[in-house]
C-alpha positions as a LaTeX table, in Angstrom:
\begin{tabular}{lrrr}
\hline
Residue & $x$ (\AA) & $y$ (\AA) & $z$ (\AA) \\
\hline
Unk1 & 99.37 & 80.75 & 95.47 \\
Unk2 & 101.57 & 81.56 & 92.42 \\
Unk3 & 105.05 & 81.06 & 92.28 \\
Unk4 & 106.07 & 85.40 & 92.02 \\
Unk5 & 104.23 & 85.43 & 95.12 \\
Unk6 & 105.99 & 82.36 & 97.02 \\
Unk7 & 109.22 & 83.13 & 95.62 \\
Unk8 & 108.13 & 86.86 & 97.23 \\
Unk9 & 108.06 & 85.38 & 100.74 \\
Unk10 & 110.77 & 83.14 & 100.53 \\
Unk11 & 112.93 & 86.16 & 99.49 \\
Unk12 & 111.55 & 88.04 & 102.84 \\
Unk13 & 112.07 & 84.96 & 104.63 \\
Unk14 & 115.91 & 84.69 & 104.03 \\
Unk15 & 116.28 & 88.62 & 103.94 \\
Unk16 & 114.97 & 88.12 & 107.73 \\
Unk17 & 117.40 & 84.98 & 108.02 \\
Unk18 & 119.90 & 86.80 & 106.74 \\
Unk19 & 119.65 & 90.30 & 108.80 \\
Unk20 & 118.94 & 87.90 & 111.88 \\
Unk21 & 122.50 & 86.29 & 111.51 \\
Unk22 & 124.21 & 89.60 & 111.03 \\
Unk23 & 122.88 & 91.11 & 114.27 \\
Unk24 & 123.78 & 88.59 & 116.36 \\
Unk25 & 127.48 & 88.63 & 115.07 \\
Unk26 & 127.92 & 92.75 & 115.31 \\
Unk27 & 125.99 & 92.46 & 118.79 \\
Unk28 & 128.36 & 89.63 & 120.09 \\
Unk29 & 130.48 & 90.36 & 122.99 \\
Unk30 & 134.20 & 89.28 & 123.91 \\
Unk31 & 132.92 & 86.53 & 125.60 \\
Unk32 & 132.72 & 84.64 & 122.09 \\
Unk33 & 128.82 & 83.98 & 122.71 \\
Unk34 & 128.31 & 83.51 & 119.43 \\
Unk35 & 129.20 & 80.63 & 117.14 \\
Unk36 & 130.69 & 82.29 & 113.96 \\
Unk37 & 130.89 & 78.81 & 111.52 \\
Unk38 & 127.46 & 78.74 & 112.30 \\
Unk39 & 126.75 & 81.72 & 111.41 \\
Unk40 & 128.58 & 81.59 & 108.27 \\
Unk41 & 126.48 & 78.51 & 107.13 \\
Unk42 & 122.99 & 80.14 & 108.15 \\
Unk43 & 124.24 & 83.13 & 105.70 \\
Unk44 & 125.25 & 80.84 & 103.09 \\
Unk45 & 122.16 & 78.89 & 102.95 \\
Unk46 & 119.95 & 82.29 & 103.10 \\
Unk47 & 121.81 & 83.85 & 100.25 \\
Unk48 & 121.02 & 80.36 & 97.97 \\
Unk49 & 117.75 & 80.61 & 99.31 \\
Unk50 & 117.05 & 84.23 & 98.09 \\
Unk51 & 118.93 & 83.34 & 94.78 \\
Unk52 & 117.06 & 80.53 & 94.18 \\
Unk53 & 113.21 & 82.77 & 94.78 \\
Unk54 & 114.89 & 85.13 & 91.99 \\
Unk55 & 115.56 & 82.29 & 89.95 \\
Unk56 & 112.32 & 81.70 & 90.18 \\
Unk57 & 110.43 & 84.83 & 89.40 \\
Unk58 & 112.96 & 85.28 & 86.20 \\
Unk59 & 111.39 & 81.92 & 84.97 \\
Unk60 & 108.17 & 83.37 & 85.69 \\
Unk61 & 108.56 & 86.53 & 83.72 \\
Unk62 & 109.85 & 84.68 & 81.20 \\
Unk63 & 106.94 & 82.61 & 81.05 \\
Unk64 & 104.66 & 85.81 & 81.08 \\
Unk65 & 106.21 & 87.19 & 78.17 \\
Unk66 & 105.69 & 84.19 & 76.59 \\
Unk67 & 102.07 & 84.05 & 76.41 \\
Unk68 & 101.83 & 87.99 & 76.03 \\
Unk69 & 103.84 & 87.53 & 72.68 \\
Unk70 & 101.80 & 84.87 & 71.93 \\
Unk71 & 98.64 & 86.52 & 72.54 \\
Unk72 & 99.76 & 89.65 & 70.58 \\
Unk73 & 100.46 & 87.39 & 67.62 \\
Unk74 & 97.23 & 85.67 & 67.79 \\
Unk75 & 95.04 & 88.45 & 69.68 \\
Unk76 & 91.50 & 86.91 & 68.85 \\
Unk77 & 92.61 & 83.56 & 70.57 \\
Unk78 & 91.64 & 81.89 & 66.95 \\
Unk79 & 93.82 & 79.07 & 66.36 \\
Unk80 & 96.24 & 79.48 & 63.38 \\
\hline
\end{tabular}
């Protein structure tokens, strides 16, 4: 698998994480059902998560561009 597509699903996967936590704090009663410092931490460590996935696809385009400017340079694949 390549790494856009990984970082792809790990971005879903704390988008999910992250949505997940939210309902259960706007659906929580009175009752105090819910534990709120966990929550906080579960939303903390999905927003890292989906930093780090765009992290990684900005590496990746960089890397792209890379050999696209290197190919345009050199579009024969000759070496110099």
């Amino acid at each position: 698998m390549d790494p856009i597509s990984t970082a792809r699903y790990g971005m879903m996967a704390a988008t999910a994480k992250l949505a997940g936590s939210a309902s259960r704090i706007a659906t929580a009663g009175p009752s105090g059902d819910v534990d709120y410092a966990q929550e906080a931490v579960t939303q903390i460590q999905a927003s890292q998560s989906f930093k780090a996935d765009v992290g990684v696809i900005k590496v990746a385009d960089e890397m792209w561009r890379s050999l696209l400017n290197l190919q345009a340079v050199n579009p024969r694949g000759t070496t110099a």
